[in-house]
N, C-alpha and C positions, 0 to 999 in steps of 0.2 A: 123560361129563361130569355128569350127573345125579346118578351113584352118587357122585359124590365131593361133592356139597350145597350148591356155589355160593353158594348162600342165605347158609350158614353162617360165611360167611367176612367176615361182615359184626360178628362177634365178634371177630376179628383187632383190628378197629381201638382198642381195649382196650391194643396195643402201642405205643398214644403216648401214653400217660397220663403217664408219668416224664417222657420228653424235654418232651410240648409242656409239662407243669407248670413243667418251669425253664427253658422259653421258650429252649431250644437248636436247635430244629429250623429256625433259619434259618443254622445250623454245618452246612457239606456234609458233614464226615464223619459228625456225629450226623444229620443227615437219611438218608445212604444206612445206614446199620446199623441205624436204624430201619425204613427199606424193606425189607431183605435179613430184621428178624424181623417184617414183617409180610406178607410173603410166605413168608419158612418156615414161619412158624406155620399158615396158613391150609393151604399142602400140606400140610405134617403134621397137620393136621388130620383132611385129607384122608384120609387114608393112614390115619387112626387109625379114622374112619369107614366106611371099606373092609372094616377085619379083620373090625371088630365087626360090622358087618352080614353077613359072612359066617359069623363064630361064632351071630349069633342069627338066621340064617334061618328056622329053622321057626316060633321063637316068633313073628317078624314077620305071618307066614302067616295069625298066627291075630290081628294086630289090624286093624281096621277103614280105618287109613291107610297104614299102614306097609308091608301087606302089596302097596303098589301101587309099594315102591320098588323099583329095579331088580333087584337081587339077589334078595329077597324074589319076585319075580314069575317071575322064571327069565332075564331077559332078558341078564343077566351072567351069567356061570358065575361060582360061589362061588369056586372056586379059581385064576383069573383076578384077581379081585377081593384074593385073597390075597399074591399075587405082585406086582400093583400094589403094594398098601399098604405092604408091607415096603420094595421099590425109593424109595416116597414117606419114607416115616419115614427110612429109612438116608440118604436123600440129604442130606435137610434138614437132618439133626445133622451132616453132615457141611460140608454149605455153608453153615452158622449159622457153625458154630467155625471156617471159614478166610476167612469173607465179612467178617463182624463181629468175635465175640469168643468165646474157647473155653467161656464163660458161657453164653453164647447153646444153646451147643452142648448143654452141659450140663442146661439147662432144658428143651429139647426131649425131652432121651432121657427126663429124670422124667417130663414128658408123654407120651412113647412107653410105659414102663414100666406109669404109672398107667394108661394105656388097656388096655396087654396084660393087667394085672393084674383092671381093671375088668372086662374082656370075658370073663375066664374064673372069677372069682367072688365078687370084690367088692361086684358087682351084687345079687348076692343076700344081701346082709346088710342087711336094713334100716337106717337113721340111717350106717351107714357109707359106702351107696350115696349118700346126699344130700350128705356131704363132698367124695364123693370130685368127683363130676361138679360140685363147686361151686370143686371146685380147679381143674378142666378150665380153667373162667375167670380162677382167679385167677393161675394162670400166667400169661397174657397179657401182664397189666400188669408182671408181675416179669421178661420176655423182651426186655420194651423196656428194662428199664432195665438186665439183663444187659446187652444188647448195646452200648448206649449209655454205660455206666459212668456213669448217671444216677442218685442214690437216691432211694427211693419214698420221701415221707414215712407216719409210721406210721398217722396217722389215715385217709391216705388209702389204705393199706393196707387199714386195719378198712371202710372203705367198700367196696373192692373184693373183700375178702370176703364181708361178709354181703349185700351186693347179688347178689352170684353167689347167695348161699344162695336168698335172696328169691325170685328167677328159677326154681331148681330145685324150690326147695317148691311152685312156682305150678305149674309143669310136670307134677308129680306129684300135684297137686290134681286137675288135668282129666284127667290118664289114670284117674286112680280115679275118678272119675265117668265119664267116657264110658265105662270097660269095663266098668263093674259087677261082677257075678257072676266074668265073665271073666278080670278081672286079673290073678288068679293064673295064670291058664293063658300069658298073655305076661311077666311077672315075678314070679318068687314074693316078690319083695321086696315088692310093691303090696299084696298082701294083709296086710300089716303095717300097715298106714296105716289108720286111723281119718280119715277129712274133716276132722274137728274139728281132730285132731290136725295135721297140716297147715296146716289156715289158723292154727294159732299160732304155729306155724313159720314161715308166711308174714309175722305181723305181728311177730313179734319180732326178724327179720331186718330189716324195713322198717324199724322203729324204730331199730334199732342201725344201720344204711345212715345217715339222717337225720342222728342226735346225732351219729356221726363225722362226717359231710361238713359240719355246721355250724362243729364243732371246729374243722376241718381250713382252712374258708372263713374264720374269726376270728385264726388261726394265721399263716393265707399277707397279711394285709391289710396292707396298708404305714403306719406311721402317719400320721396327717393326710391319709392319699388318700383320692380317692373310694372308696366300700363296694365295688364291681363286684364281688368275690369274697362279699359277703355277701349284695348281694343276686339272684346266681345260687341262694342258698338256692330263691329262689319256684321258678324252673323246676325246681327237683331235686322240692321239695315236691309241686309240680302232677303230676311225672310218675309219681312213685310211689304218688300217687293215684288216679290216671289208668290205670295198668296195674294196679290193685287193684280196678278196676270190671270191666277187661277178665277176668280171672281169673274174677270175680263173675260175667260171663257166660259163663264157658266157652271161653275164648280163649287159653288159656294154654298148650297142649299143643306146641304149637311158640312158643316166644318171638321167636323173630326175625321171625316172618310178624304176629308180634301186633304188633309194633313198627315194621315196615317199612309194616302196611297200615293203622296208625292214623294220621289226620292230625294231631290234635292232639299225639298223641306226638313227633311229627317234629318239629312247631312247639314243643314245649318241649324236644326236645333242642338245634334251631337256635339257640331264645333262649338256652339256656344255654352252648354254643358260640361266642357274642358276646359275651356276659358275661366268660366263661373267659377268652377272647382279650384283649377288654378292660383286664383284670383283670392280666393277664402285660406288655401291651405300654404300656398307658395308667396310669399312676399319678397 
């Protein structure tokens, strides 16, 4: 259970961005096909995290957290681990496209592809690695609306892109600092990365996250209603503030753990999930 990152699956939830934006998810079929990809996604996830921990075993070995996860430690046999992951990925493209929608289905296996692709040498290209695992996320939101034949609007598209960016470049800021000297020796992609160069990455992604999600908040307002979609601005603004200090101290190297054990984070994505809601059912 460990090796497959429970934690992680708290990125899934990225799968109701389409439906709950057009306020469907009280339709029991767009609720259950929403469920069926936010639970494939998350095993396929799984599954995708399995390979790849079993393809970078040795480099794990050699970083300071990683090498404490299952695989990496010896406590899974790597080829165990392999046989899982394929069983997880086949299953879930296969009970996406007959659960849901053969969309679903479809979105999954590009996410299967891009992981197998990732894991065996993507990774090692620098600026390519940073799209590619920022697409990891941006499929999410594009699986719910497969499934649900819900469309993403475009701005809140560009949100869900360069906010995965944002994420990733933070991610890649604290492994290059915490490994130092090392980094090459766990990614040779790392040793490409200048700091500097990164946190520009970091704020020019955060900026473009922002100006689309203002967009996107002016776009969706109904006229003459109350603002509730504009002013979910402040929580979006506070938290990408807020995880930009987290960063600044060095907390960025797992994002879910940075988000999960921040309180203030929590209370600005609450607020903003009130707001949202608001915003959808309150005019």
């Amino acid at each position: 259970m460990k090796a497959l990152r429970p934690k992680q699956w708290i990125k899934s939830v990225l799968v109701l961005a389409a439906p709950a934006a057009a306020g469907m998810l009280g339709n029991g079929t767009v609720l259950f096909h929403t469920l069926v990809a936010l639970v494939g996604f998350s095993l396929c996830a799984s599954g995708g995290y399995l390979i790849n921990d079993a393809a970078d075993v040795e480099q794990d070995r050699r970083h300071p957290k990683k090498r404490h996860r299952p695989i990496a430690a010896g406590i899974v046999p790597a080829n165990l681990a392999r046989v899982v992951g394929v069983l997880l990925v086949l299953g879930t493209i296969a009970g996406g496209a007959l659960l849901a929608d053969w969309r679903l289905g479809l979105v999954l296996a590009v996410y299967v592809a891009l992981t197998f692709s990732y894991s065996w040498w993507l990774k090692h290209m620098p600026v390519v690695e940073l799209m590619v695992v920022a697409g990891f996320f941006l499929l999410r939101p594009i699986a719910g609306a497969a499934a649900t034949g819900v469309p993403m609007s475009q701005w809140f598209l560009i949100v869900a892109s360069f906010g995965s960016l944002y994420m990733v470049a933070g991610k890649r800021t604290a492994e290059v600092t915490d490994l130092g000297e090392d980094a090459s020796a766990h990614r040779k992609s790392l040793s490409a990365y200048p700091v500097s160069y990164l946190r520009q990455i970091e704020l020019l992604a955060a900026a473009v996250t922002l100006l689309a999600y203002c967009l996107w908040a002016f776009e969706r307002a109904a006229p003459g209603g109350f603002p509730w979609y504009q002013i979910s601005i402040v929580p979006i603004t506070f938290g990408l503030m807020r995880y930009q200090l987290l960063l600044e101290r060095g907390h960025g190297g797992a994002p879910e753990e940075a988000v999960l054990g921040d309180r203030h984070l929590l209370l600005a994505g609450l607020a903003w999930v009130v707001l949202f809601g608001l915003g959808i059912y309150v005019q």
